[in-house]
VMD Tcl script that draws the C-alpha trace (Angstrom):
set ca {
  {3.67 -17.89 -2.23}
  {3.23 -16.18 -4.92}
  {0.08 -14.32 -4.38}
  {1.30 -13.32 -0.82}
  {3.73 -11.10 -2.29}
  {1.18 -9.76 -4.75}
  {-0.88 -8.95 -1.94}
  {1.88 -7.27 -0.24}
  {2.48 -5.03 -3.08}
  {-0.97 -4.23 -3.26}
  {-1.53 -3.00 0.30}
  {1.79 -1.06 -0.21}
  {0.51 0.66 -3.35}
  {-2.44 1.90 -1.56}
  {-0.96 2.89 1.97}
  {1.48 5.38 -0.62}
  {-1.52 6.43 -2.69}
  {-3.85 7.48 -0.06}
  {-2.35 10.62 1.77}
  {-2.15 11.95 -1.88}
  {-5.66 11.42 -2.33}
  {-6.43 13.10 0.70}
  {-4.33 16.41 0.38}
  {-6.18 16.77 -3.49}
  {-9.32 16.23 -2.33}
  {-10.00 19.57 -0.84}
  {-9.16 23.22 -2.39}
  {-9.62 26.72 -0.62}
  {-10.77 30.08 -2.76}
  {-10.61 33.45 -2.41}
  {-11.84 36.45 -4.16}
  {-10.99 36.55 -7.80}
  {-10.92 40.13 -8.03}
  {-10.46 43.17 -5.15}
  {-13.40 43.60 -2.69}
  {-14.53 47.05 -2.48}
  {-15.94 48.22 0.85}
  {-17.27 51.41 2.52}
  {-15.67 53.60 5.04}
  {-17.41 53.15 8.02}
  {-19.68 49.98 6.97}
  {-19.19 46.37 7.17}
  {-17.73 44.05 4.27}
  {-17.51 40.17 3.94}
  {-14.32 39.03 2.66}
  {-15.26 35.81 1.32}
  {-13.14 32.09 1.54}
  {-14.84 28.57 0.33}
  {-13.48 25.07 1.29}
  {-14.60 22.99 -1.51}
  {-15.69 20.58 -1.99}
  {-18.02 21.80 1.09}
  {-17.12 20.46 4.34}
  {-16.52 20.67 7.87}
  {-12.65 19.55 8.56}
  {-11.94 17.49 12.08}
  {-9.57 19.51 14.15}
  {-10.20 22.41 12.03}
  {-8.25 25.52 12.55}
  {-9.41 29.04 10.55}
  {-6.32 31.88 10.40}
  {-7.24 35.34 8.80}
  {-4.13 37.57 8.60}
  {-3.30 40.73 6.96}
  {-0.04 40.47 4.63}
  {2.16 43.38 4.85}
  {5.77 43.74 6.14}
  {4.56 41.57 8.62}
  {2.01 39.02 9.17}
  {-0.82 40.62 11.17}
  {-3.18 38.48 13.14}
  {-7.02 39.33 11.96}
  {-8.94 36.70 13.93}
  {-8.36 32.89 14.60}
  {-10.41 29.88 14.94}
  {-9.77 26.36 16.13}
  {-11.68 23.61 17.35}
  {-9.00 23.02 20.01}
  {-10.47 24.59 22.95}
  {-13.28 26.34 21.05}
  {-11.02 29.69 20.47}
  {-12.70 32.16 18.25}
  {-10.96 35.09 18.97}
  {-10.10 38.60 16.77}
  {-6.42 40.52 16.60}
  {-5.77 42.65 19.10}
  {-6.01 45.65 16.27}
  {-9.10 44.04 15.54}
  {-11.39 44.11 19.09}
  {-15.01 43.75 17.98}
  {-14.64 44.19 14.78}
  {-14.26 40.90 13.09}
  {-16.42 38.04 13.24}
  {-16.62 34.72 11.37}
  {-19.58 32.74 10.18}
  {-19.35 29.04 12.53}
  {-23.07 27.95 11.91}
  {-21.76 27.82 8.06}
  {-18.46 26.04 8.72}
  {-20.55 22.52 7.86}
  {-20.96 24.12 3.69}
  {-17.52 24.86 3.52}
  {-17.84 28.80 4.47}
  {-14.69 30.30 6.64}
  {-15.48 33.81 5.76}
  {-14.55 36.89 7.34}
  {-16.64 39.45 8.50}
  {-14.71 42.89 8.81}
  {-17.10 45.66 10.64}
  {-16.89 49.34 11.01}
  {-14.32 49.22 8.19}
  {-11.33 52.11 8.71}
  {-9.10 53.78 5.70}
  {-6.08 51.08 7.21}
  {-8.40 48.09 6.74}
  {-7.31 48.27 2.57}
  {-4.66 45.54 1.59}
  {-3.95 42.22 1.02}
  {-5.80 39.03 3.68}
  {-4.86 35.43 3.87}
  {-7.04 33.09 4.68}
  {-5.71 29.68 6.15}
  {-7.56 26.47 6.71}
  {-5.46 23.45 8.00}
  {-5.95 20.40 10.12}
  {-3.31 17.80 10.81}
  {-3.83 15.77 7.99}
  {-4.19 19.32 5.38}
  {-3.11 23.25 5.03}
  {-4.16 25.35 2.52}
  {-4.44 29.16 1.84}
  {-6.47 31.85 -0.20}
  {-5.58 35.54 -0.79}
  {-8.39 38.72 -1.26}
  {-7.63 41.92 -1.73}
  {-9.76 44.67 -0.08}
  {-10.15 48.31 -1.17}
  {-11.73 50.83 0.93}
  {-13.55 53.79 -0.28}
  {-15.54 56.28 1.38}
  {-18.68 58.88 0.22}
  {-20.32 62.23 1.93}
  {-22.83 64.35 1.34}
  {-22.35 67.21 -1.32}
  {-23.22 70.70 -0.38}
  {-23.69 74.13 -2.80}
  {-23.73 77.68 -1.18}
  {-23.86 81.09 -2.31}
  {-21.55 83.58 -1.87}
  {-22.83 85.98 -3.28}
  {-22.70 88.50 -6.40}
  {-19.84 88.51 -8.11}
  {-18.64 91.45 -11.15}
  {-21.88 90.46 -13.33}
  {-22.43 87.14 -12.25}
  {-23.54 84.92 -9.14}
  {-20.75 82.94 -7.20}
  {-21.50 79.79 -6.02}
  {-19.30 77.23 -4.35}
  {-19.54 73.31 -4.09}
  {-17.86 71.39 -0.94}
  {-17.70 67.85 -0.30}
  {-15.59 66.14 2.55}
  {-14.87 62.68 3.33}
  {-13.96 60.80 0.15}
  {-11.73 58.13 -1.47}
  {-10.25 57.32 -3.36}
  {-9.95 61.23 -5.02}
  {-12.88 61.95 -6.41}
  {-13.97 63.89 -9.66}
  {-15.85 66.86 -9.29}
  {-18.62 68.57 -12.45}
  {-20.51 71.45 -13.25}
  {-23.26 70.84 -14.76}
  {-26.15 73.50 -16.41}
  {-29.08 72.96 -18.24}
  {-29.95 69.81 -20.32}
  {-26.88 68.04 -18.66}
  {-24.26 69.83 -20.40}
  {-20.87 70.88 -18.10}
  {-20.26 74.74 -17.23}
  {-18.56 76.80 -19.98}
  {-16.87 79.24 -17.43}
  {-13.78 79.77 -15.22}
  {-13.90 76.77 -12.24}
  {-11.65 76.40 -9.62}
  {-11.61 73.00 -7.89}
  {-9.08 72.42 -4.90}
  {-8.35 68.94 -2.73}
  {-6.78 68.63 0.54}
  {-6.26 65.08 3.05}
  {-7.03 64.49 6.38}
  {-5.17 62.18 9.35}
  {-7.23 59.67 7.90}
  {-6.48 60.26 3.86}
  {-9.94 61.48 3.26}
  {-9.92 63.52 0.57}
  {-11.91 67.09 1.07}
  {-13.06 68.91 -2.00}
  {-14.06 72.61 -2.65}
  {-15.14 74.33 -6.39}
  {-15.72 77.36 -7.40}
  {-17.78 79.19 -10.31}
  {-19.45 82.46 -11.00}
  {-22.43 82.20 -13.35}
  {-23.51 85.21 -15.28}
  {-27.06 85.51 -15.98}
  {-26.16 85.31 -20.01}
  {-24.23 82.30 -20.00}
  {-26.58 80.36 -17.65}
  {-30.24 80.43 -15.94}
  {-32.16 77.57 -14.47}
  {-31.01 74.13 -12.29}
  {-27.11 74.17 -11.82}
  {-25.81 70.95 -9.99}
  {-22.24 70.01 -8.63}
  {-21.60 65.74 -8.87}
  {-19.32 64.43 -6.87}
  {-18.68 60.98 -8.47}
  {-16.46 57.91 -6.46}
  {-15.02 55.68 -9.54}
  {-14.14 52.91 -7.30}
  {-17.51 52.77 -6.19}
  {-19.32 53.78 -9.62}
  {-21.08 56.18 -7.82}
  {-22.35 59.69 -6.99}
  {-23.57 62.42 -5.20}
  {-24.67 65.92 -6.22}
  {-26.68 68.92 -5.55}
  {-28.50 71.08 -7.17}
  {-29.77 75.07 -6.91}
  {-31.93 76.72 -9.06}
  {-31.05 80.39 -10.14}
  {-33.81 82.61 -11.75}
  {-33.14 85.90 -13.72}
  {-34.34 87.51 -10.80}
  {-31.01 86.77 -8.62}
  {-28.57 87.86 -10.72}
  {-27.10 91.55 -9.81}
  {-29.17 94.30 -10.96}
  {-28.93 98.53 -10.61}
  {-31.02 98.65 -7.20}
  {-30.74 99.73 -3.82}
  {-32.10 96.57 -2.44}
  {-29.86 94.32 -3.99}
  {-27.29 94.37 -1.82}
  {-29.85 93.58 1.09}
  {-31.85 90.92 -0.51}
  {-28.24 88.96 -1.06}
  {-26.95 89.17 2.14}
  {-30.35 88.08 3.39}
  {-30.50 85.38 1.05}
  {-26.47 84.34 1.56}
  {-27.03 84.04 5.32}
  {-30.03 81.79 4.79}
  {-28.42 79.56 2.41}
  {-25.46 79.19 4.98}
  {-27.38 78.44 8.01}
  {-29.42 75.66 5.58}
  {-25.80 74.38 4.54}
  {-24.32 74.57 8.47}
  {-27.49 72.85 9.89}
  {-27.20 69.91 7.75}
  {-23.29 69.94 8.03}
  {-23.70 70.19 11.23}
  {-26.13 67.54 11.82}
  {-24.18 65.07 9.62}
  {-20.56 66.14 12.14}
  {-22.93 65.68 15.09}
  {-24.02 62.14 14.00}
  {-20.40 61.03 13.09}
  {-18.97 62.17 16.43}
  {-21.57 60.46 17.97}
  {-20.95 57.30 16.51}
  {-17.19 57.71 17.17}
  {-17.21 58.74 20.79}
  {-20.19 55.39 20.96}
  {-17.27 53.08 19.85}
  {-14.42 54.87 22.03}
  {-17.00 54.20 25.16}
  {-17.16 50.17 23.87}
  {-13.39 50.03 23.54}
  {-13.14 51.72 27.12}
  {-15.20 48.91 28.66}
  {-13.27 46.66 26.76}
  {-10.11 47.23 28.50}
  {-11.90 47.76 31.88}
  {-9.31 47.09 34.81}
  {-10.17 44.68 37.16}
  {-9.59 46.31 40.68}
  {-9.56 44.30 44.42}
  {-9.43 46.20 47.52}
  {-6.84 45.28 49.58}
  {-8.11 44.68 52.85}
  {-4.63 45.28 55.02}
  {-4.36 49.20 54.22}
  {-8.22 49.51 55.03}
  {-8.98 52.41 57.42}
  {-10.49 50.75 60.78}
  {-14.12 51.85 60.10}
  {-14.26 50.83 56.85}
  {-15.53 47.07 56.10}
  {-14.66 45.09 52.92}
  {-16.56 42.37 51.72}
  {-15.37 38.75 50.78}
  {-14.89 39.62 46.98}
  {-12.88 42.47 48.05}
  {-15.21 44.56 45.41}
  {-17.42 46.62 47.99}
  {-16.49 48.09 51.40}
  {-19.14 50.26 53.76}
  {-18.25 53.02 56.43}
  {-18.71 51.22 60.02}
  {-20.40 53.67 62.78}
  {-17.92 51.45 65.48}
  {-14.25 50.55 64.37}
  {-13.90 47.26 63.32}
  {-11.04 44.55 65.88}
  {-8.04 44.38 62.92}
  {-4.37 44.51 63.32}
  {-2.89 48.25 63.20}
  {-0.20 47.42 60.73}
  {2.16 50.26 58.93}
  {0.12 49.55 56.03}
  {-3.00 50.51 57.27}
  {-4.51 53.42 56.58}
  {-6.15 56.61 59.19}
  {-8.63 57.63 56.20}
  {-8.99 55.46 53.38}
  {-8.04 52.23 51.50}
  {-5.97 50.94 48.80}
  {-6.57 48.70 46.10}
  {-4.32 45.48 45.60}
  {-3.61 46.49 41.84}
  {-0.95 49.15 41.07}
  {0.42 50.70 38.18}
  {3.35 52.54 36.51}
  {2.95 52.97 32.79}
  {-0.02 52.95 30.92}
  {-3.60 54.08 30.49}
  {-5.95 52.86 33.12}
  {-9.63 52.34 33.33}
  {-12.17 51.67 35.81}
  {-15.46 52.47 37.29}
  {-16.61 52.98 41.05}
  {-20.42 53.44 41.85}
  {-20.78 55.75 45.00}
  {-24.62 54.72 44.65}
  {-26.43 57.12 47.44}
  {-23.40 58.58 49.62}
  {-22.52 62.44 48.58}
  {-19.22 62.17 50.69}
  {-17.04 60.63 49.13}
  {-13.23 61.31 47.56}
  {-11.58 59.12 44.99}
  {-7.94 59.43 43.77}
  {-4.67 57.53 43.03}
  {-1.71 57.54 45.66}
  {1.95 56.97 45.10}
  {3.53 53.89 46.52}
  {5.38 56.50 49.03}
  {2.74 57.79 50.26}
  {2.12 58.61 54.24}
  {-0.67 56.22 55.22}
  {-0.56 57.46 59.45}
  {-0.89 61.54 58.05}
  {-3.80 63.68 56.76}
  {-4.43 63.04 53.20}
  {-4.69 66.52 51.05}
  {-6.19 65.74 47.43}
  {-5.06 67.01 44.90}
  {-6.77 67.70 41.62}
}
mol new
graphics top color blue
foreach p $ca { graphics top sphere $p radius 0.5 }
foreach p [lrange $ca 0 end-1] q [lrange $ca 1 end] { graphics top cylinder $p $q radius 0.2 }
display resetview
């Protein structure tokens, strides 16, 4: 009798033990220290189940902490949903072929200036929940450009722009053999919608304080790096008692600006491009699904079973004339009264055609008059 209740004991002791075992068995990591990532680039923000694993009945939660919780992207095994936030459409992805070493990693593309802050990661099953925080830091670089203005009192004027950075950046003169500019410089910053910082600086260089390679850096400290450019000034361009002066400046001026405005120009160009690229993917995105509705269909007109097609009939077609139906056109089933809307229609050959929307009042028995 005596062993039975030893026994008992026994199997007690370990039926308590084990779901303590289980919940220490398995710890979740962030990043130690802030991840840094580029405007307009892609960063990882990294999370590790250790020991590695792949949990049963896994679910994967990234949210942005803030005054609220914001939803990022969520996994879970439970009907295979791997889906991003809705401020977060095609932009997020997470790394399932690596779920079986422990990785549950985030993915953040594209990154914007309201990406920066503070992500949880959460990992739980029914058995387990744990969480890790990162912190990510955005920063952003541009090309740095030098022009010349032009002669100014004794000296040559030149001016050094840069737009698109952060965090604020730091902005040199530098001469020959490295060293900064002795003379007067005037450096000014301004912010765009997006906090990008936008810098311009200013110096005139007389031809006895400095001669030879003159660069402007630009440098991001977050980023521990730079960008500069450089201009080399002779004796020969600095002002001097001659009647051609003042034409061999402008000439020169003008060229220097159109060099400066082409590659401006070319690097606005690309960045719209990219921007109005994305706008058309988010379009298509939230592309409105629209059904003809076959009761306000004009006579001649014949829509197909899927209600996505119709075709002009040369003979009118046996339907009921119901006040719904229309003398010239046809409606589609979906209506709307807030909103923005999207949708395509492909006309393929015809060239007589009209498209439009209708209020819900309008006359379907009278002459239609479009309006533009």
């Amino acid at each position: 009798m005596a062993t039975w209740w030893q026994l008992c004991v026994c199997s007690l002791g370990i039926l308590l033990l084990a779901p303590c075992s289980l919940s220490e068995k398995f710890s979740l990591a962030g990043s130690l220290h802030p991840m840094v990532g580029v405007f307009g680039q892609d960063v990882v923000l990294p999370c590790q189940l250790s020991p590695p694993a792949r949990l049963s009945s896994m679910e994967v939660l990234w949210r942005k902490i803030g005054s609220e919780y914001i939803s990022v992207h969520e996994y879970s095994d439970e009907g295979s949903r791997d889906l991003p936030g809705e401020r977060y459409q095609t932009r997020t992805e997470l790394f399932r072929q690596e779920f079986s070493s422990g990785n549950v990693s985030l993915k953040l593309k594209q990154l914007q200036m309201a990406d920066a802050g503070t992500y949880q990661c959460l990992v739980r099953n029914p058995e387990w929940s744990q969480e890790a925080i990162t912190e990510l830091r955005v920063a952003a670089v541009a090309p740095v450009f030098i022009d010349v203005l032009g002669p100014r009192g004794q000296g040559i004027c030149l001016a050094c722009r840069a737009t698109g950075w952060f965090p604020k950046p730091e902005l040199q003169w530098v001469g020959k053999n490295g060293q900064n500019l002795t003379m007067e410089i005037v450096t000014s910053m301004t912010q765009d919608r997006e906090n990008l910082y936008s810098v311009v600086s200013h110096v005139t260089v007389t031809e006895g304080e400095e001669k030879g390679d003159i660069s402007c850096i630009v440098r991001n400290n977050l980023l521990e790096t730079e960008r500069q450019s450089a201009i080399h000034l002779s004796g020969d361009v600095f002002p001097r008692v001659s009647p051609w002066l003042a034409a061999f400046w402008i000439l020169f001026t003008l060229v220097l600006i159109a060099a400066g405005a082409c590659a401006y120009l070319g690097y606005t160009a690309k960045r719209k491009a990219s921007q109005k690229k994305r706008s058309k993917c988010e379009a298509l995105i939230n592309l409105d699904d629209i059904t003809l509705n076959s009761e306000t269909a004009h006579p001649n007109l014949s829509i197909s079973q899927d209600k996505k097609k119709f075709a002009h009939e040369p003979q009118p077609q046996k339907v009921p004339p119901t006040p719904e139906r229309f003398n010239d056109c046809v409606l589609s089933s979906e209506g709307f009264s807030s909103g923005k809307h999207y949708w395509e229609v492909d006309v393929r050959s015809s060239t007589d055609w009209d498209l439009g929307v209708a209020r819900k009042s309008i006359q379907k028995k009278r002459k239609i008059f479009l309006v533009p």
